[in-house]
N, C-alpha and C positions, 0 to 999 in steps of 0.2 A: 260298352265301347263300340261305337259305330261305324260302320266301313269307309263312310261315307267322307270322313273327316283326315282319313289316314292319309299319308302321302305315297302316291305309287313311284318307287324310284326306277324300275325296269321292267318288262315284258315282253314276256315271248310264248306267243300262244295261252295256255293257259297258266302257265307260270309267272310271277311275281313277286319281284324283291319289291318290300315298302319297309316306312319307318311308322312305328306306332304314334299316335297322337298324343295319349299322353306320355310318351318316351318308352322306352324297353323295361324299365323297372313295374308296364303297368301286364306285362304280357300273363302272370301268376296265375293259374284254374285254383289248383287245390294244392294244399299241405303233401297230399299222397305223391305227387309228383317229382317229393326231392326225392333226387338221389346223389350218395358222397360220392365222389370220388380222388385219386392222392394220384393218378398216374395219367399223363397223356399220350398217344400214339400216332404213329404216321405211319400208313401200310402201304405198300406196292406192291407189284408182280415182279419176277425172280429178276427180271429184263432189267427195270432200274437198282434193282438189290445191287447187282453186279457192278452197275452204272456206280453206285455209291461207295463200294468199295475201294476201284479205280480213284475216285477220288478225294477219297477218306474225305469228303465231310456229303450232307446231305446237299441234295440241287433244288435250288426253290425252280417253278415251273410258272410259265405264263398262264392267267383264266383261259378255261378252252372252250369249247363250244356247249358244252356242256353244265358251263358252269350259270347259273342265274344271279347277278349280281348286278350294281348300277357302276362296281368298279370297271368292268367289259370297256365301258362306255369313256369315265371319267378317269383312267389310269391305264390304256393300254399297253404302256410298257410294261406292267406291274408282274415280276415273280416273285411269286409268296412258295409259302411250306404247308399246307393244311396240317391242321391237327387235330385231334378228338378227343372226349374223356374215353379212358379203358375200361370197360367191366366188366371185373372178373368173372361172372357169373354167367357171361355170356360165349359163348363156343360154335354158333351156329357158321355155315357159311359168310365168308367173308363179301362184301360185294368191289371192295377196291385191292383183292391181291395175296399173295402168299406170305410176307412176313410183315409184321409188325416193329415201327421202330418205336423203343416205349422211353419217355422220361418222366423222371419225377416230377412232381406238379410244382412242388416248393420250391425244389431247387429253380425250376426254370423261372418263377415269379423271379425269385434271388436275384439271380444272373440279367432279365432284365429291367429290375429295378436298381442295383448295379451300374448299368449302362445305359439307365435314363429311356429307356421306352416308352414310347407312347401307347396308351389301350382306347383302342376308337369301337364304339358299336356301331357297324355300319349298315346292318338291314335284318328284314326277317326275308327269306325267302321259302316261298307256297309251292308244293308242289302236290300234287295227283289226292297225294294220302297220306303226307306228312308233309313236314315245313324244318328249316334250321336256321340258327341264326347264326350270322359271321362278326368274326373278332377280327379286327386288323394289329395287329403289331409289330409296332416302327419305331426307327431310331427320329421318321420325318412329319411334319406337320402338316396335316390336314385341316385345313380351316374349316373346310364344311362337313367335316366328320362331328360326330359329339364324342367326347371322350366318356371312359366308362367307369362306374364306382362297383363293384363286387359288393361293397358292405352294404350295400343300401339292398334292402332285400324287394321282392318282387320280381327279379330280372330272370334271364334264362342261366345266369351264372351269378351264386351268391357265395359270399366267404363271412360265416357266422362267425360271433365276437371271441370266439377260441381260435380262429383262422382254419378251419375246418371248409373245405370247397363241396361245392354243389350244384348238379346243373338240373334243368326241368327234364321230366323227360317226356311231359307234354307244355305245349303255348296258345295261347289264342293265334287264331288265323285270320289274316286280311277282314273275313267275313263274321269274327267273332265265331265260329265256332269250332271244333276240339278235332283233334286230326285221327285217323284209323290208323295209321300207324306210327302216329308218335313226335316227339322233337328229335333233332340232331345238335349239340353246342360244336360248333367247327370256327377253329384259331386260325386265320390265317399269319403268317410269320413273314414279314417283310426282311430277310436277314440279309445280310452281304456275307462274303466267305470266310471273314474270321467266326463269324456266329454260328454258322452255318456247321462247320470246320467242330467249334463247342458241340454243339449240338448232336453230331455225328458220335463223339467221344464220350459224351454223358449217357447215347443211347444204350441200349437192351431190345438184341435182335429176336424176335420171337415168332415162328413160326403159327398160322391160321390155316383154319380152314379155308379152302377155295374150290374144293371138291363138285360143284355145280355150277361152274363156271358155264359150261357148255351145255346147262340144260333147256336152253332157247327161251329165256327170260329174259329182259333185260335189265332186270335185277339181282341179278347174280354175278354179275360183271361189268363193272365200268366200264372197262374197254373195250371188249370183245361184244358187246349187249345179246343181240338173239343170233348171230352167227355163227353160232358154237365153234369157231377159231381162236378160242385161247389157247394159248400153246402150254401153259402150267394149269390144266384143271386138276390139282394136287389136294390130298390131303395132309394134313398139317406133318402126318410123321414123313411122308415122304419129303417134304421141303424142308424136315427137319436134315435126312439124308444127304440134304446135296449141300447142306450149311455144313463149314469142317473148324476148327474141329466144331464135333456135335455139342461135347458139353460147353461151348462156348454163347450156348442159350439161359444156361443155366447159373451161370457163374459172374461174378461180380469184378472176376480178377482181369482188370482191362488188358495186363500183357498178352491175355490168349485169346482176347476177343475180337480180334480184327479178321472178319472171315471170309473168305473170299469163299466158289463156289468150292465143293472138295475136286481133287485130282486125284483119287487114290488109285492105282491100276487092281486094285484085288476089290470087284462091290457085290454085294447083290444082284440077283436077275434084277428085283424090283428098283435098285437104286438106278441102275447099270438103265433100266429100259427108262426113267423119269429121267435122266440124264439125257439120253438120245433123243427124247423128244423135246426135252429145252433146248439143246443148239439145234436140230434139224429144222424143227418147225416152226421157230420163230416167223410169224407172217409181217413182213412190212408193212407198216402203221398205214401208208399209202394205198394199201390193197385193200385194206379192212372197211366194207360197207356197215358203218354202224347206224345202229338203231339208235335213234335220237328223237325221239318222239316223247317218251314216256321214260321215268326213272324209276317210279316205286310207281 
């Protein structure tokens, strides 16, 4: 597969969203690279957690400067929901935030196949030392999108003949060759707020690591990149702390899972002092000099 053939849909510096030439179904390296997975997530920092609760359902958000896509360009208005596969086996530092919002994979095909959604593959995007590909999904029509088949295997998202899902967890890049660290499968979710509203109610809040937020990387934090002002560099139990109730991580029973942050007056030093530095230190998005250079 040669570079030379591909179509470049965006760039910025050395990043690049293109479309494969022989289509996404041809991006496959090897066998080794499926991996299953049954759950997908959507993670933020405690900041929108709160934001979400406020308004019981999730908030799709505009592309931001950050993001590499040929949508930037061709759909300005465009707020979507990112989402990811989950895996379980993974527990390191988060890079997008302290709680996970987690749904099932099935149900949410269900729900919108359902409601007639469209699935567009819309680019591979190149960056530094890995690459991902984005998923659009809409209730609206995209003519110059191509839509996407799961069962046709080679792609970076495959659904084998038992309906079992899979995503790469390496692609070919722009250049034909193999990335250092890795693929990403990212859904984007074109929802309006009754779906959205769904979406919030089917999730499972779960708290991650974020504990390196602030160690001057700017892979460690979306937000915040190398200026170690994240205001929640938490570990997962502590952002468990400030989720109330606690076992409402845990539990499937939705009447107790609507959680806002806790209020208890009787905490911990340790809850007590992660609490005071979420509302004290929140830094205004407007003040924050980030690092936009480089992601991984």
């Amino acid at each position: 597969m040669t570079s030379k053939t591909h179509k470049v849909l965006y760039k910025n510096g050395d990043k690049i969203a293109w479309y494969p030439q022989d289509g996404p179904h041809s991006l496959f390296f090897s066998l080794g690279d499926n991996q299953i997975f049954h759950k997908i997530g959507r993670t933020v920092h405690l900041r929108e957690y709160e934001e979400v609760q406020k308004s019981q359902r999730l908030i799709p958000k505009h592309l931001d400067v950050r993001t590499v896509s040929q949508l930037k360009e061709t759909e300005q208005d465009l707020k979507v929901l990112w989402f990811s596969p989950v895996d379980p086996h993974k527990d390191d530092n988060s890079f997008y935030g302290n709680v996970n919002f987690v749904v099932d994979f099935v149900k949410f095909l269900s729900y919108c196949s359902q409601n007639l959604f469209n699935i567009y593959f819309v680019e591979v995007s190149d960056f530094r030392t890995c690459n991902a590909t984005h998923f659009l999904f809409t209730r609206k029509k995209y003519e110059y999108l191509s839509k996407y088949n799961s069962k046709t295997f080679g792609g970076p998202w495959y659904t084998d003949p038992i309906g079992k899902h899979f995503w790469l967890r390496n692609v070919r890049r722009y250049d034909g060759k193999t990335n250092i660290k890795g693929h990403n499968l990212e859904f984007m979710l074109e929802f309006g707020e009754n779906d959205a509203t769904w979406l919030y109610n089917e999730s499972k809040p779960i708290p991650v690591e974020h504990c390196e937020a602030n160690a001057g990387k700017s892979h460690k934090c979306l937000l915040y990149g190398i200026t170690k002002t994240c205001p929640t560099p938490y570990k997962k139990e502590q952002t468990k702390e400030l989720l109330t109730p606690p076992k409402s991580l845990e539990t499937d029973d939705k009447s107790i899972r609507k959680r806002p942050l806790s209020k208890n007056k009787e905490e911990t030093p340790r809850s007590n002092g992660a609490k005071k530095a979420f509302s004290e230190s929140m830094t205004p998005m407007s003040k924050i000099k980030r690092n936009l250079s480089e992601r991984f």
